[in-house]
N, C-alpha and C positions, 0 to 999 in steps of 0.2 A: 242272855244278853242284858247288860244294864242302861239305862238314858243316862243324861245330863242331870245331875241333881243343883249344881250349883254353879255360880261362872262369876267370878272377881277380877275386874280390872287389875292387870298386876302394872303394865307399860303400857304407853300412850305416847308413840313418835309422831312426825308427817305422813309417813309413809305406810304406818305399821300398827297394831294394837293387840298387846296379846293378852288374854285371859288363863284364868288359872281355872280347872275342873276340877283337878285332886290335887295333893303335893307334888306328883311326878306330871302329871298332862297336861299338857297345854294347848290352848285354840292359839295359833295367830291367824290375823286376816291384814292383808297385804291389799295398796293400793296401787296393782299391778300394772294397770295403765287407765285413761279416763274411762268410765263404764266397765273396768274390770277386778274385777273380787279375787282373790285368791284366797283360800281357806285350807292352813294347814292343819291336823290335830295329830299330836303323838308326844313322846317325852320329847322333855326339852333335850336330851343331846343328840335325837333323832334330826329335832328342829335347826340347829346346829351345823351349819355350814364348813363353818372353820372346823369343824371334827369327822369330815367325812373323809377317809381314806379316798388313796389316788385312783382306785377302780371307780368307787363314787363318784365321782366328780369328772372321769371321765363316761360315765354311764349319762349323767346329769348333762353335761354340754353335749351329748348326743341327743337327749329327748326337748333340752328345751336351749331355744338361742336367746327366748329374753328372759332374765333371771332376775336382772335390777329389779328395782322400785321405781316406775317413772311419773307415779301421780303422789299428793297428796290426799287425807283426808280430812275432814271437818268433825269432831267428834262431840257428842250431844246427850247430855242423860235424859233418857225419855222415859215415865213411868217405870217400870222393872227392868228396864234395859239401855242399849246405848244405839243412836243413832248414828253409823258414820259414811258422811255426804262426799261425794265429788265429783263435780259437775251437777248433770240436772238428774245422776242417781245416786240412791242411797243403799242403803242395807241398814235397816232395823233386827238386833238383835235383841230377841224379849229371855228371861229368865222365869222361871216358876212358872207354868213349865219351859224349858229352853224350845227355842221356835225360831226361826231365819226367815224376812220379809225383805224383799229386794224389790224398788221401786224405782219406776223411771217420771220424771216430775213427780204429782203426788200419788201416782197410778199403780197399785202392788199388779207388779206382772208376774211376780212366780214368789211361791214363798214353800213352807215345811209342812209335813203333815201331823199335827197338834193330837195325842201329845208322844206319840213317837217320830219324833224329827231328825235323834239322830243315836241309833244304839250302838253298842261297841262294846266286844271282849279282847282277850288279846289275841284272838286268831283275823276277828274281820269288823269290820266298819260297817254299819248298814244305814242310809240314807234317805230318806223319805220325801219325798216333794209331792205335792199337792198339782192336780189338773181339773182342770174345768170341764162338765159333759162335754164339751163340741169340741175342746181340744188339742191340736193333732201335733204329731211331735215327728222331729225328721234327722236324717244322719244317721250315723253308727254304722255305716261302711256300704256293700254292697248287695242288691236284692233284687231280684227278678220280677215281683210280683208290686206290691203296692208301698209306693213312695213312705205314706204315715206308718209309723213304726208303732205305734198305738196299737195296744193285744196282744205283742210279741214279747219274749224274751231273749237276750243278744246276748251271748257269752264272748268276752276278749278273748277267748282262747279259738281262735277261727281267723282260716286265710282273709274272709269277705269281712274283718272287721275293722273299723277304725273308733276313735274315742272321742269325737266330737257328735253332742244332741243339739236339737235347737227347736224354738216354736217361735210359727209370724207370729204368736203372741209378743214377743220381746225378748227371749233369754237364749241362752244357749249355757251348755255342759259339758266341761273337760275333764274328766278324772285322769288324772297324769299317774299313772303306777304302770310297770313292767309285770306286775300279779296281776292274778285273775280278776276282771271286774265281770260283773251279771248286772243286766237291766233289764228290769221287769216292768213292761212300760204299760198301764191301763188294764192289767190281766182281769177276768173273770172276779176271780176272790178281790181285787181291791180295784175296782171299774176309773176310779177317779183320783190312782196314785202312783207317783213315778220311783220305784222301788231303786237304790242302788247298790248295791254289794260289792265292796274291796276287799280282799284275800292281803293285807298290808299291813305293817306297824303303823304305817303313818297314813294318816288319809289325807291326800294333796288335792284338791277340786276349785279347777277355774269358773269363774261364772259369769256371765257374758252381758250386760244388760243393757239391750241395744236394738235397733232391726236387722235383719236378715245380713242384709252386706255385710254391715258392718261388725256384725260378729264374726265372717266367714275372716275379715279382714283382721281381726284382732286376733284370730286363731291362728292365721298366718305368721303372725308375728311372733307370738308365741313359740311357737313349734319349730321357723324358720321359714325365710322365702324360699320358692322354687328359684332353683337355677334355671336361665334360660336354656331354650333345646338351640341348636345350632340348625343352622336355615338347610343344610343340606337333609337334614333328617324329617324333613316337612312336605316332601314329595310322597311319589305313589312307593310303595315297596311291596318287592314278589320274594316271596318266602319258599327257598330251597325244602324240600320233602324229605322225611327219613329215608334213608339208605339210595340217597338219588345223590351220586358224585359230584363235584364241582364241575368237570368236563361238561356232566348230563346237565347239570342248571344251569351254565353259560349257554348249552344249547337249546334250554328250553327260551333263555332271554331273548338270542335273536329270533327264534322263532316269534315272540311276542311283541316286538319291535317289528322285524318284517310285515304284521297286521295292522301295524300304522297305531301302536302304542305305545304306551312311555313308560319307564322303570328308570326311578331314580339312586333306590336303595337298594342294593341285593340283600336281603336277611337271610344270611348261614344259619344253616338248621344246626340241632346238637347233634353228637354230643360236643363236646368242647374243644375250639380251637387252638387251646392251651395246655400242652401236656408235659411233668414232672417226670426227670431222668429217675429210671430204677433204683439206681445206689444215690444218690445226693439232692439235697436241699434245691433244684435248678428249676427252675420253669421256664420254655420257651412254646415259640411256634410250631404244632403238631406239622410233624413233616410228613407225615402218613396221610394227612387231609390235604396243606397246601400243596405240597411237591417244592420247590424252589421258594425260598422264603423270603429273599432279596426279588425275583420276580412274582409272587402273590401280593408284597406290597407295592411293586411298582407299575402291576397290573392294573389291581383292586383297591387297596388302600388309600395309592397316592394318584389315582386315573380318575377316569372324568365318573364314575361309577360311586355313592356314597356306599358305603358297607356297616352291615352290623354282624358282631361276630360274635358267639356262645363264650362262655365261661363258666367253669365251675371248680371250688375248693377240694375237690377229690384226689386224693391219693390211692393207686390202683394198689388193692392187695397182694398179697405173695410177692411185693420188693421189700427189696433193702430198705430201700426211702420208709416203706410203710411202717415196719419195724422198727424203725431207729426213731419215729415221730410217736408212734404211738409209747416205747418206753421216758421219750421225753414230754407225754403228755402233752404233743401239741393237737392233739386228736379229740374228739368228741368219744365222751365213754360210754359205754352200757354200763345196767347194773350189775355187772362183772369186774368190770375196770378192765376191760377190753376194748377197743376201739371200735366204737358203734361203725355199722359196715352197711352202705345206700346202694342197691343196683343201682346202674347207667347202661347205654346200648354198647358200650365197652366193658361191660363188668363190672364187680363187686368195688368199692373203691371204701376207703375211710376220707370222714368229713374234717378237713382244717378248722379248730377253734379256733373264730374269726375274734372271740370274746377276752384272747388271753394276747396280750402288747405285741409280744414279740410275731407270735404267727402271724398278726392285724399286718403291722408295720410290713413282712415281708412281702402278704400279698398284694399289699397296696402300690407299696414303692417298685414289685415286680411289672405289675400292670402300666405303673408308670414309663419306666424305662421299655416296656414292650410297644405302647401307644404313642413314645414324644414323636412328634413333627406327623402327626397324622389326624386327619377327623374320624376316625373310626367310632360309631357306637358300639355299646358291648349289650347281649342280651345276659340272663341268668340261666345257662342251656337246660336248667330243670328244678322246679319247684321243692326246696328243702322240707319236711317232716319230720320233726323231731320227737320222739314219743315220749311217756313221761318217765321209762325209766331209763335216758341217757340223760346226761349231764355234763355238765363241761368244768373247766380245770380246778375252778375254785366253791367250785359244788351250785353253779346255778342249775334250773331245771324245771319242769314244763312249763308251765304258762310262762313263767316270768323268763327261761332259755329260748323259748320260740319265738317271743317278741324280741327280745334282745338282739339274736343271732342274725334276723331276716333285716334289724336295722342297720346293724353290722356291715353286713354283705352288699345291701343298696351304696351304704357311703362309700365303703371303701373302692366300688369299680363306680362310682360318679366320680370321686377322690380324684382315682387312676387315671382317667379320661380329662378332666375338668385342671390337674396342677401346672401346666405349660401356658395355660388361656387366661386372659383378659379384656372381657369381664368369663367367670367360671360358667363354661358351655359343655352339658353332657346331657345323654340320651342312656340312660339304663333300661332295657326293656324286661319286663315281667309279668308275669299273670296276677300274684300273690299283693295282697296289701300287706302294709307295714306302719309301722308307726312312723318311718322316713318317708311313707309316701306322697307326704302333703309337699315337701321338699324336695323333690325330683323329678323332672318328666319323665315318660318311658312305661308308664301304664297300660298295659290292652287288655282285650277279651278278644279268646278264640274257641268262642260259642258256636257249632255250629248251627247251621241254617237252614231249616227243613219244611218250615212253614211261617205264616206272616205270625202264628203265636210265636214263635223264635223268634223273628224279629219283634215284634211286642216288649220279649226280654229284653232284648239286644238294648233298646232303649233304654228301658226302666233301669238297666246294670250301669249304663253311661249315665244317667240324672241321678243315681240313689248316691255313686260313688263322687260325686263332683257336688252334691248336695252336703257331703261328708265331710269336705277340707279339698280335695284334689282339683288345679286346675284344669287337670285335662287327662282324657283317655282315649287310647286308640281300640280297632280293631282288626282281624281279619275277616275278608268277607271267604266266608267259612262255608259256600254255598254252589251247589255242581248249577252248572250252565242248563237246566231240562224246563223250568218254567221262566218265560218270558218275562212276564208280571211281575212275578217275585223277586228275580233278578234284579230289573230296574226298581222297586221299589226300596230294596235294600241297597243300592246303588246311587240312590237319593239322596237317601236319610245319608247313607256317608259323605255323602256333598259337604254336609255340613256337621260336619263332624270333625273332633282335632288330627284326626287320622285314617287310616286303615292301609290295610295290604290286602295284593293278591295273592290266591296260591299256584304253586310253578308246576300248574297240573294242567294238560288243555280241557279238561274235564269244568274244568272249574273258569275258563274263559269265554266272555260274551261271544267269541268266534265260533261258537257252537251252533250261534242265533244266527238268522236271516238277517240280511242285509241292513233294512231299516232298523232295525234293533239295535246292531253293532254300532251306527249310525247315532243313532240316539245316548247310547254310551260315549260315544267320543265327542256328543256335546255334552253331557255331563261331564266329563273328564276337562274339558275344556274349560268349563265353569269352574272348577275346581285350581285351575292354575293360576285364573284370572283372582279368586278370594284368597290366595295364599298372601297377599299384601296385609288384608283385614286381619284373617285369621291368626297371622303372627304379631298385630297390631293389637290382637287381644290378648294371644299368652305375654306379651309383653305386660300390658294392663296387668293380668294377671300375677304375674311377679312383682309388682307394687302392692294390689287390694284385697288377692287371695278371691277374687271374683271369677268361677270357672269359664270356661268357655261354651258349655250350654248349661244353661242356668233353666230349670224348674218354673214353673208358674208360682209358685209358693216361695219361691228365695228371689225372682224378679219382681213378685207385686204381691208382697204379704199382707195388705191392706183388703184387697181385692178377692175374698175370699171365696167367691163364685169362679174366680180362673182357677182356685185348689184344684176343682173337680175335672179339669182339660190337663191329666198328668202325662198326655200324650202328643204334645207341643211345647216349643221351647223355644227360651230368646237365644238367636246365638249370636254373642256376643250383645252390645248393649240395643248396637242399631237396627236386626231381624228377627220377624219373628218367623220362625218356622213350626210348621204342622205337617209331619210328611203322613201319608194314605200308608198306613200299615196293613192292608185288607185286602180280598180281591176286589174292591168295587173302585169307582172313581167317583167317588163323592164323598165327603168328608165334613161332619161339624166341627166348625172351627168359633175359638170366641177369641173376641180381640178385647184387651183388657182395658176398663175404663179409663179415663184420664189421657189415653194418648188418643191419635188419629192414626191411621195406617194405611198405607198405600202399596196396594197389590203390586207386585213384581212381574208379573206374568200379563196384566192385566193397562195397568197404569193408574188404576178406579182408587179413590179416596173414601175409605168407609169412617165413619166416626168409632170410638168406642163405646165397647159397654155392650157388647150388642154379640150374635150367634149369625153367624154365615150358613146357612149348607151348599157349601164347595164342590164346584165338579171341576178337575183335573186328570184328565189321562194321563199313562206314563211316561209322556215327552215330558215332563215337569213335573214340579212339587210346590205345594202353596207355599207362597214366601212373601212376607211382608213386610215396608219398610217404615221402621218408625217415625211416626211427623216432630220435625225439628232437627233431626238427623241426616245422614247419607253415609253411602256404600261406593270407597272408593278402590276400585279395581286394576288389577296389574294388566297388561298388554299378552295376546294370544301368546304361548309360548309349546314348545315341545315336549317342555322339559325344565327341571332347575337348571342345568347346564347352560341354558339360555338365559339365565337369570340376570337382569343387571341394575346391579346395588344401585348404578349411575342414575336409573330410571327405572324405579318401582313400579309408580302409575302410568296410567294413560286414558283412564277414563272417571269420571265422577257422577253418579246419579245424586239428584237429589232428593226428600222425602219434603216437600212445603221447604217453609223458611226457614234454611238452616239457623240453626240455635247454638247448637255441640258441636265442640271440634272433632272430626272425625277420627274414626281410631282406624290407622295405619300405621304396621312397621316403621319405626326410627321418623314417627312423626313431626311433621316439623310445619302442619296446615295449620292455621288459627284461626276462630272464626271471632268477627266483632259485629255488635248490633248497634244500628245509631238513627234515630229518624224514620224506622220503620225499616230500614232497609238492614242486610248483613255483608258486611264486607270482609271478603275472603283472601289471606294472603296464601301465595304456596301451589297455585292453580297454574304455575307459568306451562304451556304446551297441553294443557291436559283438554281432552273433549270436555263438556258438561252437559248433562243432559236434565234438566230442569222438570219438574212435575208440572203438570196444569198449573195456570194464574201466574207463575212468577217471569221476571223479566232477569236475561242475564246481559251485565255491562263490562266490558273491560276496560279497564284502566290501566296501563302500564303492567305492573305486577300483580295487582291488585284485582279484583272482581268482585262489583256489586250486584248482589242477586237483590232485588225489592219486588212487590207484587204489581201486578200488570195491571195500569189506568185504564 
């Protein structure tokens, strides 16, 4: 592999500056938004927009929705190099040797490793970046064990991956390619250097220079917002069991409903509620699974019942259909050129190239016409694997077919679901990450649960991946009903979590438990109906700032670098903090992070920050605390979503001290204003308010003045 030996200004736009390396290579760097870099390198007709065939270009408005130029730069000759500023960051590019310094005011937060910064033959790119002894770097998808990715090596070619890094140092890193990248983050052989390897012609790498938020926020933009989930898909959901009948899982619902529970969602297990006629091109509704397909939707579909139902691209072998796809290559190939061939709990089936127009277009626009006039969610009834020697039509394959295919298959059943609504509302559920994953809800984990180290994971999987780009993930509580403790502890933590299900096993229900237990669940459950105001008041947030719904100690207070070390607590959403007891004990160190005040929930106690509690909490509860300046505005006891009404969201308001921030609820419409010491609140018309210590509450017509107490 060769360096950089030289680098000449060739162009010098607003927006843009490209450099020449040899005759044929070229760097540009692009002023992609304020605080963001974008660094291409490769020939110039790679660089070349206008010459990129129509697969291109639709592969490209698949990976990235912001493409413009929306910043200027300021450009500078500095000693061997060039400076180019906008806003309060720069990028210093030095020459002899070539070296990359990216600074926020005049403060170099991440820069190259001198004098190998940036190698390149024509198979791979390798990238060099420089770290500091103490620090720690986060993201690149999902992980069980410890948040810092520092000592690890991540290959893209993996389900638990995604392509955004980032340090509360300041920066953050996107390698945008469908090839293979490796990160070699802090290894042994090179303690204090962040390695990157592209498998690419072109090396395309966003750079983020910024705090935490705000790079999760630019990354969103980048990549695409999520679509909102539809309110119906935000209750509790009980997930049907292999080879357990529709009959047997309506009869396990009443059974769980008779116990004085609620199920909002039924989740259809696989295989797939969608199946392709033998001889022709047709897709409908498996009549072998619904029975009456005009009554499964007028039951299920269009009843008071929200549903999520399985899908998959398969075509079942030994048909006509199969044959006649596979000689028009609408098939995924072996390296045979035979149609690569996926068991399912129905058989061998061939996979639809999601990659090639025509197949795309029919599965999508099928879905369409299967889902209009309904809210149905759709899950992916089974996680695709593509090995590396199949391929698809126009010879893509492994790393770069895996990524591709798995983004494919998210849009197109968000697509299906999301083309009838306004604003675009869909729920894909999955196990697998994707490179569309930042862009869709419908994430879970169906880890099971066997001990509080299981739950330990369960967490760590939900912060590492929302640490990543993803607003929000659900899960199932994966866990038989035999220990009390463990139950409700795990039971907690999903309190405040963007989701979970149950399963439609009684094995697996608190009805196993003694009275007071069950009891104790159904006020957790209760709690839970009441925060679904909030919690969809954050995926909203969400969908504007790319800010997840349980946020890390290290991406809520990157300053704060003694909360790094509490990976075991989290804000959810801006206004709580939560710490749930992962352990048999009921005691737990908790740190409340400095700079705010916090006011116990369970408690009503005002502790300052900065400061270590040890917490004692039994499993009637979980420590939860609410940020000072803030409040937590709650929906009204309910049953169920069925009982839901848009007309009246809330009905209750806590406050944390002198409100400051406007509260974040669904379709918000509360404002807070401060004048004289007091805040005056519009949007409170009918609601309780329940005031912390010291403050005084007044009504005024519409209006309510909270001020502190004379």
């Amino acid at each position: 592999m060769t360096d950089i030996k030289q680098l000449i200004l060739r162009e010098q736009q607003a927006g843009f500056c490209d450099f020449s390396i040899t005759d044929d290579l070229l760097l540009r760097v692009e002023a992609s938004a304020l605080g963001v870099f974008r660094l291409r390198i490769g020939s110039e007709s790679k660089l070349d927009d206008s010459k990129l065939n129509v697969r291109a270009l639709a592969r490209k408005s698949l990976l990235l929705a912001r493409q413009e130029i929306t910043s200027e730069f300021e450009v500078n000759t500095e000693n061997k190099g060039w400076r180019l500023s906008h806003g309060s960051t720069s990028l210093l590019i030095n020459t002899q040797p070539f070296s990359l310094q990216f600074y926020q005011d005049d403060q170099v937060v991440l820069s190259t490793v001198s004098p190998s910064a940036l190698l390149l033959d024509d198979k791979q790119w390798c990238l060099n970046l420089a770290l500091t002894s103490n620090e720690t770097v986060y993201g690149l998808g999902r992980v069980s064990d410890t948040l810092n990715r520092r000592g690890q090596e991540i290959q893209s070619d993996s389900q638990d991956y995604l392509p955004l890094s980032w340090s509360a140092k300041g920066w953050g890193v996107f390698v945008q390619s469908l090839h293979k990248v490796s990160h070699s983050i802090g290894l042994k052989k090179h303690p204090n250097q962040y390695g990157i390897t592209v498998e690419d012609d072109v090396l395309d790498v966003f750079f983020y220079i910024a705090p935490p938020a705000e790079i999760l926020n630019q990354f969103s933009a980048t990549i695409g917002r999520p679509g909102q989930p539809p309110l119906r898909a935000m209750g509790l959901w009980l997930d049907q069991q292999e080879n357990q009948t529709i009959s047997e899982f309506m009869s396990t619902v009443e059974q769980w409903e008779k116990a004085g529970l609620t199920v909002d969602t039924l989740n259809f297990a696989a295989p797939s509620m969608f199946s392709f006629q033998s001889d022709k091109l047709v897709m409908d509704w498996d009549e072998g699974r619904v029975g009456d397909v005009r009554q499964f939707i007028a039951d299920y579909a269009k009843g008071k019942k929200h549903v999520c139902v399985p899908s998959f691209p398969g075509i079942p072998v030994d048909t006509a259909l199969f044959q006649d796809l596979e000689d028009r290559a609408w098939l995924l190939l072996d390296d045979k050129g035979k149609a690569y061939q996926v068991a399912t709990p129905k058989g061998k089936v061939g996979v639809l190239d999601l990659t090639y127009k025509d197949a795309y277009q029919y599965w999508e626009s099928r879905h369409q016409q299967l889902l209009e006039g309904t809210d149905i969610a759709v899950s992916i009834a089974q996680t695709i694997y593509i090995p590396d020697n199949v391929s698809a039509r126009q010879g893509e394959e492994k790393a770069f077919l895996r990524q591709l295919y798995s983004a494919w298959l998210e849009q197109s059943l968000f697509e299906g679901q999301a083309f009838h609504k306004t604003p675009s509302e869909a729920f894909v559920r999955r196990q697998a990450l994707s490179l569309n994953s930042v862009r869709s809800t419908g994430l879970y984990l169906q880890d099971t649960i066997e001990s509080y180290t299981d739950l330990e994971n369960l967490l760590q999987r939900h912060l590492s991946t929302q640490m990543s780009g993803v607003i929000a993930q659900s899960h199932v509580l994966n866990l038989q009903a035999t220990e009390a403790r463990l139950y409700l502890r795990a039971l907690a933590l999903s309190i405040f979590s963007a989701g979970f299900s149950f399963v439609a096993d009684e094995a697996y229900w608190p009805t196993q438990f003694d009275e007071k237990t069950q009891q104790t669940v159904k006020t957790l459950l209760a709690l839970r109906y009441r925060l679904i105001p909030y919690v969809l008041g954050i995926i909203e947030d969400a969908t504007r700032t790319g800010l997840p719904v349980q946020r890390a100690m290290a991406l809520a207070y990157p300053q704060d670098t003694y909360a790094h070390q509490y990976h075991q607590q989290f804000l959810f959403g801006p206004a709580l903090l939560v710490a749930p007891i992962l352990d048999s004990q009921d005691s737990k160190c908790i740190y409340l992070p400095e700079g705010d005040a916090w006011w116990d929930l369970n408690t009503g106690v005002r502790y300052e920050g900065g400061q270590v509690l040890e917490y004692h909490c039994d499993t009637s509860a979980i420590p939860v605390f609410g940020r000072e300046g803030h409040m937590l505005c709650l929906g009204p006891d309910l049953k169920g979503l069925e009982e839901f009404n848009t007309a009246r969201v809330l009905d209750e308001v806590w406050l944390f001290g002198m409100p400051i921030h406007n509260p974040v609820v669904m379709r918000n419409k509360i404002r807070v204003m401060q004048m004289q010491g007091s805040s005056y609140i519009k949007g409170f018309e009918g609601l309780r308010i329940l005031p912390s210590e010291g403050l005084e509450v007044k009504r005024r017509g519409a209006e309510v003045r909270i001020s502190r107490e004379r």
